[in-house]
C-alpha positions in Angstrom: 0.0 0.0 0.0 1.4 3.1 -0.9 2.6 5.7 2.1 0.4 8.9 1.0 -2.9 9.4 -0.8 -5.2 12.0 -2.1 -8.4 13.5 -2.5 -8.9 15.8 -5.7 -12.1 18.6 -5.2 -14.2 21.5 -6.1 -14.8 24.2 -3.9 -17.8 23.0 -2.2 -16.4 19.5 -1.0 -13.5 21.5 0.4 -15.5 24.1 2.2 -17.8 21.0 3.4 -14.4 19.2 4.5 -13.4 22.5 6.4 -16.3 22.6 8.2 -15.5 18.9 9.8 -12.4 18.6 9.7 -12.7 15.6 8.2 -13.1 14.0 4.9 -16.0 11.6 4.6 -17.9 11.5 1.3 -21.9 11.3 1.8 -22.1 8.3 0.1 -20.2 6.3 2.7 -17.4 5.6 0.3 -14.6 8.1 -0.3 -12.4 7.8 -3.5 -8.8 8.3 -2.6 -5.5 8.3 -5.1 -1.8 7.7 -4.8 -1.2 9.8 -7.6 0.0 13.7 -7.3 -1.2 15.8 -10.1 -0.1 19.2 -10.2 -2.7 20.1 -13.1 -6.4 20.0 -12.6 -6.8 19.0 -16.1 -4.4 16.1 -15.4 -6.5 15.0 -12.3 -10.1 15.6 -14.1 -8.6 13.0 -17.3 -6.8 10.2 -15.1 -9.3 9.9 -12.7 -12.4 10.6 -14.9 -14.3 13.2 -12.8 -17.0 14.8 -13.9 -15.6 18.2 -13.5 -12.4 19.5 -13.5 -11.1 19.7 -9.3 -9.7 23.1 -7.8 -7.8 21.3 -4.6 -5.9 18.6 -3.8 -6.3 17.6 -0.4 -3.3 15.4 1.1 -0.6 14.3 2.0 -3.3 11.8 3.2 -0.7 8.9 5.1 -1.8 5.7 4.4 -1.7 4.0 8.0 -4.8 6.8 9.1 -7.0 5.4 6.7 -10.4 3.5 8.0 -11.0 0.2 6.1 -10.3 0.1 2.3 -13.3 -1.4 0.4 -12.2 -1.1 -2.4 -8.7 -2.3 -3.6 -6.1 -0.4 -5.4 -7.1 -0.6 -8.8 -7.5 1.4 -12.6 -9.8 4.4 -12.9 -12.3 3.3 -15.9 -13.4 5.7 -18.8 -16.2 7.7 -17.6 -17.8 11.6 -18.0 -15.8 11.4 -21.6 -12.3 11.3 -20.2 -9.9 8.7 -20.5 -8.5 7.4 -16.7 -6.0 5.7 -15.9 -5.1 6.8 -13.1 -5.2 4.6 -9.9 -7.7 4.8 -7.0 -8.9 3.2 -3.8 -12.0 3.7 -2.0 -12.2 3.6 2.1 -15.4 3.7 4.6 -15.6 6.1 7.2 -13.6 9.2 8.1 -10.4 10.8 7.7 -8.3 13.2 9.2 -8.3 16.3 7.5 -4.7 17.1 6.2 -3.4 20.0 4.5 -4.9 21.2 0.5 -3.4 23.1 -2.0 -5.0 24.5 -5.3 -4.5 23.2 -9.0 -2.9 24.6 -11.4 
């Protein structure tokens, strides 16, 4: 498992995030990558969001993450952009680390 992970987001995750201090997606499962992207474009393709993120949240260290349901694998096609990136998907909260904004 890799050491670090991250969380790539639009303006009202992140202000939703602040407010807990914690990241927890509503749907019980929160998508989570190993991958750093400096570019917001880069982020939206790799890991097929359906808009383009403004933040990455993270440094996320691996060993404070709840349970992983779903295994380090592949981001599919989706929303018209091509992934490829990698991504995991965990239950239950997180720790809110630092964020920056994209590029």
């Amino acid at each position: 498992m890799p050491s670090y992970y991250y969380r790539y987001t639009g303006d009202a995750e992140k202000a939703y995030i602040d407010s807990q201090r914690l990241i927890q997606s509503l749907s019980g499962l929160t998508y989570l990558t190993p991958d750093y992207y400096d570019s917001a474009g880069e982020a939206e393709r790799l890991l097929a969001m359906p808009a383009r993120p403004i933040w990455r949240i993270g440094p996320i260290p691996g060993e404070t993450l709840p349970e992983v349901d779903v295994s380090p694998r592949r981001v599919v096609p989706r929303f018209g952009k091509t992934g490829g990136g990698r991504e995991i998907a965990v239950r239950g909260a997180i720790p809110y680390p630092e964020a920056a904004r994209l590029k």
